[in-house]
C-alpha positions as CSV (number, residue, x, y, z in Angstrom):
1,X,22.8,78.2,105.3
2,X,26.4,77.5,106.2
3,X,28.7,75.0,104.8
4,X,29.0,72.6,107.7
5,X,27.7,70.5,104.6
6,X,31.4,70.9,103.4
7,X,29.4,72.5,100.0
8,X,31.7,73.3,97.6
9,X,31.4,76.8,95.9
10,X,33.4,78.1,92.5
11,X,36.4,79.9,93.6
12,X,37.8,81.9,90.3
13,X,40.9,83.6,92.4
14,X,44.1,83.3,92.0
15,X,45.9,81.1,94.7
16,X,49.4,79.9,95.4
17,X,51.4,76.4,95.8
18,X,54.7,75.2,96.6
19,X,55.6,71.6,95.9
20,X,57.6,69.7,98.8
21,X,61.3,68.5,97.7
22,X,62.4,65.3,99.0
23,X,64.7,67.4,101.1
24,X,61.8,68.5,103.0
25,X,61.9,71.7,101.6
26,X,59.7,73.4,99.3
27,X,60.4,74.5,95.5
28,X,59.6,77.9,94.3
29,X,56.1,79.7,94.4
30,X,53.6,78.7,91.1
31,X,50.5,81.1,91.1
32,X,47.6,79.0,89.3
33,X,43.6,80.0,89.0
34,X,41.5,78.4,91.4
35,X,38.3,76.3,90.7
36,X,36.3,76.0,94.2
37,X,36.6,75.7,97.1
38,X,35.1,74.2,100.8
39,X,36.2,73.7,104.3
40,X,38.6,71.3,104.0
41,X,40.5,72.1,100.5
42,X,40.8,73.6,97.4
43,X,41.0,72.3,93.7
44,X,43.1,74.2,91.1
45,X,44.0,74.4,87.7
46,X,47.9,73.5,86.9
47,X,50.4,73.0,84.0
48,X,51.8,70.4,85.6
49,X,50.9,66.4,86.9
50,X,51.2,66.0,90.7
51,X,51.8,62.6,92.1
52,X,48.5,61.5,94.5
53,X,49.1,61.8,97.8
54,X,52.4,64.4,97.4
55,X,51.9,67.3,99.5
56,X,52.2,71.4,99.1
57,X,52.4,74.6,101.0
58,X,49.3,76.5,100.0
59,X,48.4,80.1,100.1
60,X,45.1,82.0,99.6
61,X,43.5,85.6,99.8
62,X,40.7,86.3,102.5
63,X,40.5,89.4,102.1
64,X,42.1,92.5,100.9
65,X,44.8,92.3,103.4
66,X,45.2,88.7,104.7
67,X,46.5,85.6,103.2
68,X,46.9,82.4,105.0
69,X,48.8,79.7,104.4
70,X,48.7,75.3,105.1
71,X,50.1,72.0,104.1
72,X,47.5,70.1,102.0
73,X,47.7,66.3,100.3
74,X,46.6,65.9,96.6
75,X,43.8,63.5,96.9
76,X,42.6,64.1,93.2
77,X,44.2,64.6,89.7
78,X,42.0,65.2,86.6
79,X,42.7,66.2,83.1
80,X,41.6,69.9,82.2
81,X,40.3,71.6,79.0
82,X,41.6,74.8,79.4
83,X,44.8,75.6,76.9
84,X,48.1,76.0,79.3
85,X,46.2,74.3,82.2
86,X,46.8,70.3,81.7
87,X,45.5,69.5,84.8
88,X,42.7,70.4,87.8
89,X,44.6,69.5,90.9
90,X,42.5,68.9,94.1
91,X,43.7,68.9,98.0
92,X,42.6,68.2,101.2
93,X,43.9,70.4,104.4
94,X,46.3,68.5,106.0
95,X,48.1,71.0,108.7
96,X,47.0,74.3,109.7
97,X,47.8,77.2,112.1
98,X,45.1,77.3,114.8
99,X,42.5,79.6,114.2
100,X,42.7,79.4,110.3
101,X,40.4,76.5,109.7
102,X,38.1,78.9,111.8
103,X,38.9,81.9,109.4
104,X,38.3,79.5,106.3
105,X,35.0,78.6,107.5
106,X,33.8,82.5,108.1
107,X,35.1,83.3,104.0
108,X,33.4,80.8,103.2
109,X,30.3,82.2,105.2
110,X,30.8,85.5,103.0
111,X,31.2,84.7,99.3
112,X,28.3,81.9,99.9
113,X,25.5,83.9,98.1
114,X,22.6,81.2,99.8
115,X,23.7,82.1,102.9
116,X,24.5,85.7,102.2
117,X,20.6,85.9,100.0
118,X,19.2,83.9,103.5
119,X,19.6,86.7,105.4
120,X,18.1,88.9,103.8
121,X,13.8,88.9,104.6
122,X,12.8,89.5,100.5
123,X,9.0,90.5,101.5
124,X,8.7,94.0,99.4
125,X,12.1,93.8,98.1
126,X,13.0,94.3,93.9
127,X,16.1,94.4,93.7
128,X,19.4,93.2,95.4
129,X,22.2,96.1,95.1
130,X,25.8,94.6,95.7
131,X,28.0,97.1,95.8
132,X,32.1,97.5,97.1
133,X,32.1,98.9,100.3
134,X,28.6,98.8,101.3
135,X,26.5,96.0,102.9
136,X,23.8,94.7,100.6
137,X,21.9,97.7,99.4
138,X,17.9,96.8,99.2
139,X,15.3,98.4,96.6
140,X,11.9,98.5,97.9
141,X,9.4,100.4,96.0
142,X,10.5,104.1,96.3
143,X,12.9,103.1,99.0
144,X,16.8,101.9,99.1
145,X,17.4,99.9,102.4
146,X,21.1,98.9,103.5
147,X,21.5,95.8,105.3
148,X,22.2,95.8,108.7
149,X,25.5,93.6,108.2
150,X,29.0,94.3,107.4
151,X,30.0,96.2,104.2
152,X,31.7,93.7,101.6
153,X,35.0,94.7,100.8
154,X,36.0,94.8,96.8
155,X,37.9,91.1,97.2
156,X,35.1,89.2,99.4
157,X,32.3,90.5,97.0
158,X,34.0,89.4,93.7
159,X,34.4,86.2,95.4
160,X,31.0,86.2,96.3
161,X,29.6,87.0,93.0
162,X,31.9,84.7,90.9
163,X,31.1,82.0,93.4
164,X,27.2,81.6,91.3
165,X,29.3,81.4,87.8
166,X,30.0,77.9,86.2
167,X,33.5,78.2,84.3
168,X,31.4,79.3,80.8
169,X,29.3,82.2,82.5
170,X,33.0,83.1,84.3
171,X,34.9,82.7,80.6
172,X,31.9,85.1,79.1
173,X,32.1,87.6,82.2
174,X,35.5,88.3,81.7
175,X,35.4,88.6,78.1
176,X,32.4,90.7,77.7
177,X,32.3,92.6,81.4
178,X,28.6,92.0,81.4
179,X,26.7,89.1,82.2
180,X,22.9,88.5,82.9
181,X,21.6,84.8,84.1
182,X,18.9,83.1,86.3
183,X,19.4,82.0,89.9
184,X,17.7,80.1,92.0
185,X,18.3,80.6,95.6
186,X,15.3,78.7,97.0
187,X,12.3,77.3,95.3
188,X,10.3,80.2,95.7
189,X,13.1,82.5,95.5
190,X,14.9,83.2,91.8
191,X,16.8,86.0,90.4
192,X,17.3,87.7,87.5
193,X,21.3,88.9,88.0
194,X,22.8,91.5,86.1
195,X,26.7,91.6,86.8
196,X,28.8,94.4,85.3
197,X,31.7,96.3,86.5
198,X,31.8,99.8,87.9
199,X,34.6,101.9,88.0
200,X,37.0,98.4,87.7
201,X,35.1,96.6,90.1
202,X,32.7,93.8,89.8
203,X,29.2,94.6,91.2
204,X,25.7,93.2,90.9
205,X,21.9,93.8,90.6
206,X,19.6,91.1,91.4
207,X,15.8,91.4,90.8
208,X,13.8,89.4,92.4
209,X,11.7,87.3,89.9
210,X,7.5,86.5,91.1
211,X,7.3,82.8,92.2
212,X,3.9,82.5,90.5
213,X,3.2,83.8,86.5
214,X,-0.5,85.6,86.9
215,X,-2.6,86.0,83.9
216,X,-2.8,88.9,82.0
217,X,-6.1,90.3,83.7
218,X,-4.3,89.3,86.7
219,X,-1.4,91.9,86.0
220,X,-4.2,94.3,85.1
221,X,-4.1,94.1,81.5
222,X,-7.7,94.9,80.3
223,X,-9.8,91.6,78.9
224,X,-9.0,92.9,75.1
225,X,-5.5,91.3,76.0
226,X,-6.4,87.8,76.2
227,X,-8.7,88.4,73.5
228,X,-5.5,89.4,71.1
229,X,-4.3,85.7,72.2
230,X,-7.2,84.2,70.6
231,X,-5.4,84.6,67.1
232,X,-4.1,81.7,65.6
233,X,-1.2,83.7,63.5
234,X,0.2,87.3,63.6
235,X,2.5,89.5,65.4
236,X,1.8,91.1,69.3
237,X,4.3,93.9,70.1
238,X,5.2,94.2,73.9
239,X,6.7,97.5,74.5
240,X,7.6,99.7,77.3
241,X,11.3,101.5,78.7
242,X,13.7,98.7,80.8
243,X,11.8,98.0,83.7
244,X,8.9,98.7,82.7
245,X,7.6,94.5,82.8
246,X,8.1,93.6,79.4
247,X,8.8,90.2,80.5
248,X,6.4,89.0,82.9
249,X,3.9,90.0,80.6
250,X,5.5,87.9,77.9
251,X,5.3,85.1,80.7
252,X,1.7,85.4,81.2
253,X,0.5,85.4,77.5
254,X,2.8,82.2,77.4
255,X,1.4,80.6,80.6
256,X,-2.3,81.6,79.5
257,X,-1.7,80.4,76.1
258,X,0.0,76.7,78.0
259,X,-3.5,76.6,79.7
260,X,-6.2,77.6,77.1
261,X,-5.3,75.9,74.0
262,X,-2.4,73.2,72.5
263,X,0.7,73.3,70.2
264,X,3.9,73.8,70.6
265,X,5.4,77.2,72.1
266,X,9.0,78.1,71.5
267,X,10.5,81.2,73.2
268,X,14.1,83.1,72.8
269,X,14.9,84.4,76.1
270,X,17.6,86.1,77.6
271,X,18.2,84.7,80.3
272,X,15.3,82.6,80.6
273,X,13.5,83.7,84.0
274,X,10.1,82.0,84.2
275,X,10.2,78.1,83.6
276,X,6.8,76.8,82.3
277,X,5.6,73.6,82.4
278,X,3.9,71.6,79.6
279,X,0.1,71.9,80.0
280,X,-1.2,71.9,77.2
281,X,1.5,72.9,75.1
282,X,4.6,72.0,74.6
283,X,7.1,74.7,75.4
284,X,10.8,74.7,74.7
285,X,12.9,77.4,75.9
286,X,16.1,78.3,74.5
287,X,18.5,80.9,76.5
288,X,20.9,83.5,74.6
289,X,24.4,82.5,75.2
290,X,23.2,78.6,76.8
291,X,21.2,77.5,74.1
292,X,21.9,79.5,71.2
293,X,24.0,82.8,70.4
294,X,21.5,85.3,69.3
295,X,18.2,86.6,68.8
296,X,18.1,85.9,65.5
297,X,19.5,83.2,64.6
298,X,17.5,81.3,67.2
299,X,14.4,82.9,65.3
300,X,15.5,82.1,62.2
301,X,15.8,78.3,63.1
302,X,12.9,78.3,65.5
303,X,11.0,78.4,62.0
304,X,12.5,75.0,61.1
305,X,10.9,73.9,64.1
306,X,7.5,74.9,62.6
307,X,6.0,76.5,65.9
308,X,2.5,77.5,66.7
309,X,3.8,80.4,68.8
310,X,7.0,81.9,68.5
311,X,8.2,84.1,71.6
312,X,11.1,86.7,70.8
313,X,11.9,87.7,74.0
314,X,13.8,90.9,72.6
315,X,13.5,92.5,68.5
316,X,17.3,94.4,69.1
317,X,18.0,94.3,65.0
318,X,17.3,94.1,61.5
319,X,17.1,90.3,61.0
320,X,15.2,89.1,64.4
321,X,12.3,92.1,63.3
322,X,12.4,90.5,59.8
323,X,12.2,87.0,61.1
324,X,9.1,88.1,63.4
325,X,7.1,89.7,60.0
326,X,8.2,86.4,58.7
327,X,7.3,83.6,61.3
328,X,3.9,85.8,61.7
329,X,3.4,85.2,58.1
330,X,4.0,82.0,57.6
331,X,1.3,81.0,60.4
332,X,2.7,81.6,63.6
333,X,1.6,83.7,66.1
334,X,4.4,85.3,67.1
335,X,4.8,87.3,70.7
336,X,7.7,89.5,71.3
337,X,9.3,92.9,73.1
338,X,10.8,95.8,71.9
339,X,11.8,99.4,73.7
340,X,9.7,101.8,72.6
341,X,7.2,104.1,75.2
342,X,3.8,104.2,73.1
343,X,2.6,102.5,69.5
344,X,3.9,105.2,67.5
345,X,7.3,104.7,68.4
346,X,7.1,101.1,68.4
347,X,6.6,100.8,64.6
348,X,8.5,103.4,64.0
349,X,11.2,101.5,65.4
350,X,10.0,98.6,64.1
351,X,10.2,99.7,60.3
352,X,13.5,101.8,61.0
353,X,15.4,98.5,61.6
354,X,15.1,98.4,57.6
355,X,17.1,100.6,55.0
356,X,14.2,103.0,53.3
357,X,14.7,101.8,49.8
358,X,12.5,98.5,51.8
359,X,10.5,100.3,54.0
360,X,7.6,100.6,52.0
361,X,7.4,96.7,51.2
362,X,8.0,96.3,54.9
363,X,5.1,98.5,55.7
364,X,2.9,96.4,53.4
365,X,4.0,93.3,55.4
366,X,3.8,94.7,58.9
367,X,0.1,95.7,57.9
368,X,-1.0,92.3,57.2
369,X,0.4,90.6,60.6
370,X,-0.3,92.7,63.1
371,X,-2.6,91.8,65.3
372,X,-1.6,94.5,68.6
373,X,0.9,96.2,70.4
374,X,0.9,97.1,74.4
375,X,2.6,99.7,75.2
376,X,3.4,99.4,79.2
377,X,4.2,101.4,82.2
378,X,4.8,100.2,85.7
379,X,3.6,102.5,88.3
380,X,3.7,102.9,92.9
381,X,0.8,102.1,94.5
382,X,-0.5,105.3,96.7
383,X,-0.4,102.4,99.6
384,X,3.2,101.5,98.7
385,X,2.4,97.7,98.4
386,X,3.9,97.3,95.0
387,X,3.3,98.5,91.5
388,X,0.3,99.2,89.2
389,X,0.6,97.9,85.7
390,X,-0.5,100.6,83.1
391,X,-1.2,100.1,79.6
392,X,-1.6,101.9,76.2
393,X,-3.5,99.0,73.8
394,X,-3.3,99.3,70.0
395,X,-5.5,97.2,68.0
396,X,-4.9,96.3,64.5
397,X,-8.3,96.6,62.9
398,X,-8.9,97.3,59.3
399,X,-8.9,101.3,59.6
400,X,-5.0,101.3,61.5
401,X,-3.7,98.6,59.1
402,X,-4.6,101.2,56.3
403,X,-2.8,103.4,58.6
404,X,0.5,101.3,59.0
405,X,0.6,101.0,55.2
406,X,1.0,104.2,55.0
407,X,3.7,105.0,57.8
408,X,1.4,108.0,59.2
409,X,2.3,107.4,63.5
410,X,0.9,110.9,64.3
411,X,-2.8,109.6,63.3
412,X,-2.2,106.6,66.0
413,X,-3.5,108.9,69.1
414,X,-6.6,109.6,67.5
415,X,-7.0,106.1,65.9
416,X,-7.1,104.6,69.4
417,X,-9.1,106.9,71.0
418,X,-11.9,105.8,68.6
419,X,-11.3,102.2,69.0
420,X,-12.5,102.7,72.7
421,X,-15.5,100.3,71.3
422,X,-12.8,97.4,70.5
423,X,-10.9,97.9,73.7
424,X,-8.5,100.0,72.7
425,X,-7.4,102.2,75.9
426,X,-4.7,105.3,75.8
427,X,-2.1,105.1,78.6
428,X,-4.1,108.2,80.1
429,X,-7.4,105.8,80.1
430,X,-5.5,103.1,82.2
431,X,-3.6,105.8,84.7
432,X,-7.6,107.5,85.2
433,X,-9.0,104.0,85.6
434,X,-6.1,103.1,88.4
435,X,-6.4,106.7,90.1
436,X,-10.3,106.2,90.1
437,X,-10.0,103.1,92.0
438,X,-7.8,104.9,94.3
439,X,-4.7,102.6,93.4
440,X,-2.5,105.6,91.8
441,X,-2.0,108.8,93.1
442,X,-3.2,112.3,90.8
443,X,0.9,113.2,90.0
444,X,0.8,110.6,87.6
445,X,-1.9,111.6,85.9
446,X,-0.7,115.1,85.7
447,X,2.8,114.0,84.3
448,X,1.2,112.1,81.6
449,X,-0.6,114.9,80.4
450,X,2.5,117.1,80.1
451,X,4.2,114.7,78.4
């Protein structure tokens, strides 16, 4: 992709003007934050009104060490929002030393992240590394590739990655230094983008995001799974460390659910990376930061809402878990995540949200919702194609509930080794199962049993 199209992109930078006097001279340097930019111009914020058609000396920053300067006309004037910036000035190039127009044209090329993301073939790739001072660095499973292009300098990849931020995502990035989002590059091609900074400088991970939601047998959940999504009401724990594909297993129990049965589904995402459709149920899905500001307050509404299935795409406190018991209660069935690496550490978390003059009455509670939790691990394939989804799978029958009453984890082990017959599986029953079928190699095995 280039921008032949004359596309605009969001250009955050700083940039300078000089406003022509009558005398054909120009008055002194004011340096204003840019808005975008394209081939032929710039528009800018400004504390003061320009006169349509009145021209200025421009100046802006291609790279760490070059700055070139044109004349440009003001062909636009509009009123701005932003306090000690009245207006959002826009120009069109109007003179320029040959060869600039050219060097415009390749910036433009660089902090364009379509055409920058087009060159890159994404067959096996996880994540996109952008990093100062390297060319894009690739993640393949149990491989880092580097790009063979030119290594982005720390001014040309700031540009680049501010170029995908609308002014609110920019306004939150500078605020907070951390910033997670959706983007969509092509139709089959979307990214789950974490920018942060690193050592002062602004840098980037994008994860690819699968183009199609698969079911949860699909992903290699065992049948027990969907069988857990039968229930009308109750809570389903999702756990597992970051990475571990928390989410796209959320995704699938939404998009199974969408296809096997009707209501209405709302989810509390952050970001929101897989967009359903209606199918059978109606689905509304409300980003963190877009739609609402938090967890839980967007769980504490969604009640208002009265829901047949409540997604929480993260428990991170006291209210959001207390919510969950509480949507799960009232007749929901209520699917959400939380970080824990097996079901005794997920309700332990789960109960330690709560001070311990309540944990007992929230023991009580938790017993009478829970319907499951899934513990998950994502491991290589011994052919390198991609990952194996591994699972630990509690089941809430009669004989754990007694069990979560009492807050006794250490039992759990044992509890769902017996519940074989229900379809309860260890995570060393789903690693033997993969390694049988010649889909994981032995190590794993072996490390699970150390730990």
């Amino acid at each position: 992709m280039d921008n032949s199209s004359g596309k605009r992109i969001y250009y955050w930078m700083p940039l300078q003007y000089e406003r022509a006097l009558d005398t054909g001279e120009f008055d002194i340097p004011v340096v204003m934050p840019g808005r975008d930019i394209k081939r032929d111009g710039v528009s800018f914020y400004s504390n003061e009104k320009m006169a349509l058609n009145s021209k200025l000396r421009m100046a802006i920053s291609l790279s760490e060490s070059e700055t070139i300067s044109f004349l440009a006309r003001v062909i636009k004037i509009e009123m701005s929002d932003e306090p000690g910036m009245d207006y959002v000035i826009g120009v069109v190039i109007c003179e320029i030393k040959p060869g600039d127009k050219e060097k415009i044209e390749v910036f433009l090329r660089q902090i364009d992240i379509d055409h920058v993301l087009g060159n890159i073939a994404l067959d096996g790739v996880v994540d996109i590394n952008f990093i100062a001072g390297f060319p894009p660095v690739i993640k393949k499973i149990g491989s880092l590739v580097q790009e063979h292009s030119e290594a982005l300098g720390e001014y040309i990849l700031k540009c680049l990655l501010f170029s995908i931020l609308d002014k609110e995502r920019y306004k939150k990035f500078i605020a907070e230094k951390e910033l997670n989002f959706v983007y969509t590059h092509s139709e089959k091609a979307r990214f789950r983008v974490n920018l942060h900074m690193q050592r002062g400088r602004v840098e980037a991970t994008f994860r690819l995001i699968p183009p199609n939601v698969k079911s949860p047998c699909e992903l290699g959940l065992p049948p027990v799974v969907e069988k857990l999504l039968e229930n009308k009401k109750g809570l389903i724990l999702v756990a597992g460390r970051t990475g571990s594909g928390k989410t796209t297993t959320i995704a699938s129990m939404v998009d199974f659910l969408n296809h096997t049965r009707g209501g209405i589904i709302v989810t509390i995402e952050d970001p929101v990376e897989y967009i359903h459709t209606n199918n059978k149920c109606i689905i509304k899905q409300r980003e963190v930061g877009r739609d609402t500001l938090s967890f839980s307050a967007a769980a504490k509404n969604a009640l208002r809402q009265n829901p047949d299935v409540l997604v929480i795409g993260e428990i991170l406190d006291t209210e959001t878990m207390d919510v969950a018991i509480t949507a799960s209660e009232t007749g929901a069935l209520v699917l959400a995540t939380i970080h824990a690496a097996n079901a005794s550490q997920v309700l332990d978390r789960a109960t330690s949200f709560f001070s311990p003059d309540i944990q007992k009455n929230i023991l009580s509670r938790l017993s009478l919702v829970l319907r499951g939790v899934i513990t998950q691990m994502l491991v290589p394939r011994s052919d390198s194609e991609g990952l194996v989804l591994t699972a630990e799978v509690l089941i809430a029958n009669d004989a754990v509930k007694k069990l979560v009453r009492t807050g006794d984890w250490k039992s759990i082990p044992t509890f769902i080794q017996t519940g074989k017959s229900i379809g309860m599986q260890t995570m060393h029953d789903s690693l033997e199962h993969f390694y049988q079928q010649g889909m994981i190699s032995a190590e794993y095995l072996l490390e699970e049993v150390k730990s």
